[in-house]
N, C-alpha and C positions, 0 to 999 in steps of 0.2 A: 497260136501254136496248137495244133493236134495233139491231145492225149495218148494218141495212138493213131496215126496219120502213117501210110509207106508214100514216100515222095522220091523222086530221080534229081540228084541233085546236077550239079555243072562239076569237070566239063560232059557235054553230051554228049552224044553217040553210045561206041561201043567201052568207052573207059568211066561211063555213067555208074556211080554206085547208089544204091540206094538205102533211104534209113525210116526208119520207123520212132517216132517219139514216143514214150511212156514217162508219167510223172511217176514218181519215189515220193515216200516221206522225208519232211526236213528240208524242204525247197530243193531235191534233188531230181534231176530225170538220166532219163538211159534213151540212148541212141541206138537202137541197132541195125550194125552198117553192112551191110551185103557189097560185096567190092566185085566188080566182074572180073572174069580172066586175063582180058586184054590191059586191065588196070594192075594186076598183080604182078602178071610180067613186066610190063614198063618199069613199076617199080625197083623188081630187081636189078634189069637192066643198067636204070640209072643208079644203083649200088653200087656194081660193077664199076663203070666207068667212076664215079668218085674214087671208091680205094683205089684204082690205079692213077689217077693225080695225087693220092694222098701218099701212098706208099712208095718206098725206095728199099729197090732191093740190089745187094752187090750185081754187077755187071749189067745193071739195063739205067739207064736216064729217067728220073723221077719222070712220071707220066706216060714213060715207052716199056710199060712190063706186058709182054703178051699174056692174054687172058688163062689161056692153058697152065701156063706159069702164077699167075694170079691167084688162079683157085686153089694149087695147089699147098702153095704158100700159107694163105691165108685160112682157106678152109670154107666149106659150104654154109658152115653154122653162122659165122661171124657178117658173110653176106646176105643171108636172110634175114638175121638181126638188124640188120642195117639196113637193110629194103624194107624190113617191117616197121621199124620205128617210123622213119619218113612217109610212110603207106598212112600209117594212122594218125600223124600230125596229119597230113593234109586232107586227108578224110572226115578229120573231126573240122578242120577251118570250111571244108567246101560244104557242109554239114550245117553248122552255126550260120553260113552266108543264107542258104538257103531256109530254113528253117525258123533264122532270126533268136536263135535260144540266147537267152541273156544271161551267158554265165559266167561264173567270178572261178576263179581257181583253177585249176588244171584236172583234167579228166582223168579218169580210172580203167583201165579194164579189168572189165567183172570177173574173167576167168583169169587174172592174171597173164602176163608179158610170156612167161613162157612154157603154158599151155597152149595161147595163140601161137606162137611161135614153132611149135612142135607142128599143128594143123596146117601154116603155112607153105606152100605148092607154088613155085612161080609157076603161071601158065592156067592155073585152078582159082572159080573161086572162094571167093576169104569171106566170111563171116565173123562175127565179134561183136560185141557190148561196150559203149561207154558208159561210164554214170560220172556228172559231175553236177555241182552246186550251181544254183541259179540265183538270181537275186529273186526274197520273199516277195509275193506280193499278197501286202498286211490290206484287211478290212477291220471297220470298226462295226460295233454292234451298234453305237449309238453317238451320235455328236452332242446333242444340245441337251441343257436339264442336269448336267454333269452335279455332283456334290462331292464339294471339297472342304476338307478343316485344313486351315492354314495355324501356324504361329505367329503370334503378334509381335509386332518391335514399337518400342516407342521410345522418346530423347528421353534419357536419365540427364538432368543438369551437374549431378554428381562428376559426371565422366569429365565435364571440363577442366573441375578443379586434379583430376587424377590426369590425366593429360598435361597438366602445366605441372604438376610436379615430378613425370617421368621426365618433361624438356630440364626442370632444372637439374634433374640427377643424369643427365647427358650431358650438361653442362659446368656439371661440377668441376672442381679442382682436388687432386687425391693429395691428402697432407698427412706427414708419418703421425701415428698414435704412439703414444709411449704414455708407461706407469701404468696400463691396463691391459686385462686376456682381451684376444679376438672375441667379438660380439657379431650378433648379425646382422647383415648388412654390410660390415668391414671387407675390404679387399685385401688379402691376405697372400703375401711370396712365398709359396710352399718350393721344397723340393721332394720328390716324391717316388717310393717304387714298387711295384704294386704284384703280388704273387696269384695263382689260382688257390685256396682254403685246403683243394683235393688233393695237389700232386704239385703245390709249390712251386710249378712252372711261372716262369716270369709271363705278363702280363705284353701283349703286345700294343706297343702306345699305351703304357699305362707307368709311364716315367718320367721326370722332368725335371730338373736343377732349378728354374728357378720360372715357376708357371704363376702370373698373376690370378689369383681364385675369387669372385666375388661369391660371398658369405649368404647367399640365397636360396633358397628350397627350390630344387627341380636344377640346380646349375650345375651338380653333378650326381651321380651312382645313387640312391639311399645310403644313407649313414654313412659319407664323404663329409660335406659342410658342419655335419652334426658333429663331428668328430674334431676338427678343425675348433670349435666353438669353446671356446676357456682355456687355449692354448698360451704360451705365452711368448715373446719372442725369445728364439733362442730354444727355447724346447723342441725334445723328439718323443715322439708316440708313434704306435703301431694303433689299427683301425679296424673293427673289421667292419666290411661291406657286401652289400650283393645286388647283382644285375639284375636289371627289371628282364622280364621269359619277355619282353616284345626291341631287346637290343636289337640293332640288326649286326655287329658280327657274330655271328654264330657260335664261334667256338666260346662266348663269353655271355651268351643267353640263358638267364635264370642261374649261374653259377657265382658260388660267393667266395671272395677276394680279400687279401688281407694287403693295408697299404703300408709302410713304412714309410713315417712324416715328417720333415722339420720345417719350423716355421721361420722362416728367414728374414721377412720384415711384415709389417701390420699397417694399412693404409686406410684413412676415412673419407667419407666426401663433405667437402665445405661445398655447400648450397650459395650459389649465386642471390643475391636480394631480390625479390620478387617488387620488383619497380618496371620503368617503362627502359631504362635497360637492355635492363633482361630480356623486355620481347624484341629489343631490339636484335639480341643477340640471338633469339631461341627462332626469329624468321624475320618476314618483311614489313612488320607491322609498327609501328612507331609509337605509341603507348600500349600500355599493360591492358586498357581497355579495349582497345580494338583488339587486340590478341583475342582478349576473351568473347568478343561479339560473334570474331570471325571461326571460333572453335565451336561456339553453339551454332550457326547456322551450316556449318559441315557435318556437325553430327547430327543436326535435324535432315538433313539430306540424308544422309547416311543410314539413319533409319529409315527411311521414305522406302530408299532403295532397297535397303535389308525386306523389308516387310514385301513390298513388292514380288521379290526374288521370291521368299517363300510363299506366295498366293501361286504365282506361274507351277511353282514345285510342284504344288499339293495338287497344281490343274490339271499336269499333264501326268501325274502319276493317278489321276481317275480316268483319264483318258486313256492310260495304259489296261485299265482293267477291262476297258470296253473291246482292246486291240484282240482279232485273230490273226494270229502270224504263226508260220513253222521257220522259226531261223533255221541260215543254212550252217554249217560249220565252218566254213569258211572265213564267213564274217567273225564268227563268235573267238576264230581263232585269231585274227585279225586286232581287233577289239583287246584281247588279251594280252599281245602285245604290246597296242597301242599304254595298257595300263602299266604295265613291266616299266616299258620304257619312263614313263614318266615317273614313277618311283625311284628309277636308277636318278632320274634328274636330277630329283629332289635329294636325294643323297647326296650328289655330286656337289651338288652349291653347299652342302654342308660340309665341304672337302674332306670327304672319305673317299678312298678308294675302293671304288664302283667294281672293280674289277675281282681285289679280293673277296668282296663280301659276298659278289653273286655268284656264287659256290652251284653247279650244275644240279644239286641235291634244292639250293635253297629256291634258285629258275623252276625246278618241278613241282615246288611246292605253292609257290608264287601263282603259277597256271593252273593249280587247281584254286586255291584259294583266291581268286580275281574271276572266276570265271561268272558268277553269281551276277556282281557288280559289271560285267563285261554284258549279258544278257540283258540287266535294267535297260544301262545304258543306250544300246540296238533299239529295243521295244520303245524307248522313249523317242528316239529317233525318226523311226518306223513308224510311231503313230503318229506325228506329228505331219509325215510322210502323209499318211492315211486322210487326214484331217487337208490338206490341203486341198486330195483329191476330190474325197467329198463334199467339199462345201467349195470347192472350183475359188480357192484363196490363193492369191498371185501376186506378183510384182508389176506393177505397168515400169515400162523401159524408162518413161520420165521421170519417174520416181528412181528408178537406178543411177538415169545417167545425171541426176543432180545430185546425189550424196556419193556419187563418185568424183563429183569436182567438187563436194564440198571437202571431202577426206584429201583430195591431192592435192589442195590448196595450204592445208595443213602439213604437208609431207615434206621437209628438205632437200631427202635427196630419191627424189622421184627416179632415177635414170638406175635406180640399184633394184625398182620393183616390178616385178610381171605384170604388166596389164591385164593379164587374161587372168591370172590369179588375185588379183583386187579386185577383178568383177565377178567372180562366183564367188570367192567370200563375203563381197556386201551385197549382192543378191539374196548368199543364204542368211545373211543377219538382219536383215529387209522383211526377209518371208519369215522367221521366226518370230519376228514382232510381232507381225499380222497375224501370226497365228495364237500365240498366246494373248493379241488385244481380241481379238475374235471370242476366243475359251472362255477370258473374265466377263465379256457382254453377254452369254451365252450358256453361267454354269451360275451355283450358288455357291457363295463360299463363308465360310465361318470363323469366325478367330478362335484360337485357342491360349491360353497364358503359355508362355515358353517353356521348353522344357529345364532342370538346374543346369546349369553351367556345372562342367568338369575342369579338374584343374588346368587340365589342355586346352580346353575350349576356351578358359575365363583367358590365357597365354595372348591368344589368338585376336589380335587386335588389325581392323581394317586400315589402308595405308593413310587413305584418306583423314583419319583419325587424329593423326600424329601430326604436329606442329615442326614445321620445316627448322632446322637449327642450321644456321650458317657456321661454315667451316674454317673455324678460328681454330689456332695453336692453344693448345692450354698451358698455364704454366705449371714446370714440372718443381716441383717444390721435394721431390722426393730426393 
């Protein structure tokens, strides 16, 4: 594509218009479309006849309003409008055919709709600017020689024994406490009603007759459970509390809260016997030993892969440093969505409502605040893009079309899945391997000791991890 190329696009003759390509910064370019006479008129023409299918006027038959009548009715402005918009749809498509411009998003005119529109003359011709987003095309400064510090993972044996003791505290049985206050750890029947500190306003969801509480740091508000702690059944207290500034309902961010508490009954957990059992119980495994075999050689996976994961990380964020790209805004707007949306996800599965919370104040704030993480993400993309090109790294079809019957082989119900969507997502998870097995042959990379665990992060346990517990009734002793 010419930087600045006049070319006559289709169709030919005298209804040929012609355009001029100029790149923009930002992966943006401008079109500018010289329309001939014969093409402008047409145009309007074919306005004309549409509003008279479209429009129905007392005394004539939808489609039989004579023209005279037509114009009058309707008016000169609303017919040029309407010749002009379809003028520059298909101007800009006969434009892209020719031209080949590869662009994402919807076109602009530079002078604004009705500026052009003011200029617009059936019978004369039309001039006018588009500018719209093109997909970037990213180079790298450098491929190979890359230096990257990664974070180390390695099996702690510790985790097994902490793993078999979250299975049996899943597998507990809750039996009433009496003759002693709530302690931590206890599960505790509050009832509860909760005020805003400022203006006493009740507490939305922040009520409940009779909510079983496990007695935990992080299970609710600051200085909730704490409160809870040396209570005794039968007793009432008042609390005060305050929400963490990163809540997500809004009206209850960083604001402190007074509860209104009684404890209604007090529960503990009787631990199942750590015998063979129990891993009977806790998964598939038929003695205590093999439980514990099968938990060390998953978390030594599980490290393998962690570690892994961060070498790739640390690869392609050096390879991001090499990337030249001008994102367009398009994508980046795109991308910020894409991140919105999965936020809202993740909300949802936490059964809030998605709805209330995403307040058109807190969406604005979102998009600015995501946009940073929307950018990496592109550029990592992009390079990886980039990296493909240059080092001519590919999928050969035999290698697709075997781990596409190995994946359907695995699938139940195949007849619910696109075929053509299963083969460019394991194309694209095909060509990413390669290309990050390519980076680690091809870069240096270093360990580094990890960084502390935050109380969030230490929370954050992979799925893999956890000891499958078969789904037995418990008995309700309460």
């Amino acid at each position: 594509m010419s930087s600045a190329a006049t070319k006559a696009t289709a169709p030919t003759g005298a209804s040929a218009i012609k355009v001029k390509v100029s790149a923009r910064p930002a992966s943006r370019v401008a079109l500018e479309l010289a329309i001939p006479a014969a093409r402008s008129q047409a145009s309007y023409e074919a306005a004309v006849e549409k509003l008279s299918r479209s429009i129905k006027l007392p005394g004539f038959r939808k489609g039989k309003v004579p023209r005279p009548v037509l114009l009058q009715q309707i008016g000169p402005v609303r017919i040029r409008a309407t010749a002009l918009e379809d003028l520059v749809d298909a101007a800009f498509r006969d434009a892209l055919d020719v031209e080949k411009v590869a662009a994402i998003g919807r076109p602009e005119l530079s002078e604004g709709f009705e500026v052009v529109l003011e200029r617009f003359a059936p019978g004369n011709e039309l001039t006018f600017t588009l500018e719209l987003d093109v997909e970037p095309t990213p180079k790298l400064k450098a491929t190979k020689g890359l230096k990257a510090e990664a974070e180390s993972v390695s099996y702690d044996p510790a985790r097994v024994d902490e793993l078999i003791e979250q299975s049996r505290k899943q597998l507990a049985t809750l039996v009433p406490v009496d003759g002693r206050a709530a302690q931590a750890a206890d599960v505790a029947v509050l009832s509860f009603s909760g005020t805003f500190a400022d203006t006493e306003e009740p507490i939305s969801g922040g009520s409940s007759d009779a909510m079983e509480v496990e007695l935990e740091e992080g299970r609710m508000i600051p200085g909730f459970v704490e409160g809870v702690i040396g209570m005794a059944v039968g007793e009432s207290k008042t609390i005060d509390c305050q929400f963490p500034e990163s809540y997500p309902q809004e009206d209850a961010a960083g604001r402190k809260a007074r509860f209104d508490i009684s404890l209604k009954d007090l529960k503990t957990r009787e631990l199942p016997a750590l015998d063979d059992a129990f891993a009977q119980q806790a998964s598939d495994k038929p003695t205590l030993a093999e439980l514990r075999s099968d938990l060390e050689a998953r978390l030594k996976d599980d490290a393998e892969r962690r570690a892994k994961a961060n070498r790739h990380d640390a690869l392609v964020g050096a390879l991001v440093q090499e990337l030249e790209v001008e994102l367009p805004e398009t994508l980046v707007q795109q991308e910020i969505r894409n991140l919105i949306e999965q936020t809202a996800g993740q909300i949802a599965q936490q059964g809030m409502d998605v709805k209330k919370l995403f307040t058109p104040d807190l969406v604005r704030s979102l998009m600015d605040t995501s946009r940073p993480e929307a950018e990496e993400r592109l550029k990592r993309s992009l390079a990886l893009k980039a990296l493909a090109a240059a080092e001519k790294i590919e999928v050969a079809s035999s290698e697709l079309e075997a781990k596409i019957k190995e994946i359907s082989r695995g699938l139940s119900q195949q007849g619910n899945i696109d075929p053509e969507r299963l083969r460019l997502a394991v194309a694209d998870d095909l060509l990413q391997e390669k290309l990050l097995e390519w980076l680690e042959a091809n870069s240096t990379i270093t360990e580094k000791a990890p960084a502390a665990k935050t109380a969030a992060g230490a929370e954050a346990e992979p799925a893999a991890e956890k000891p499958k517990a078969k789904k037995k009734a418990k008995k309700d002793d309460a």
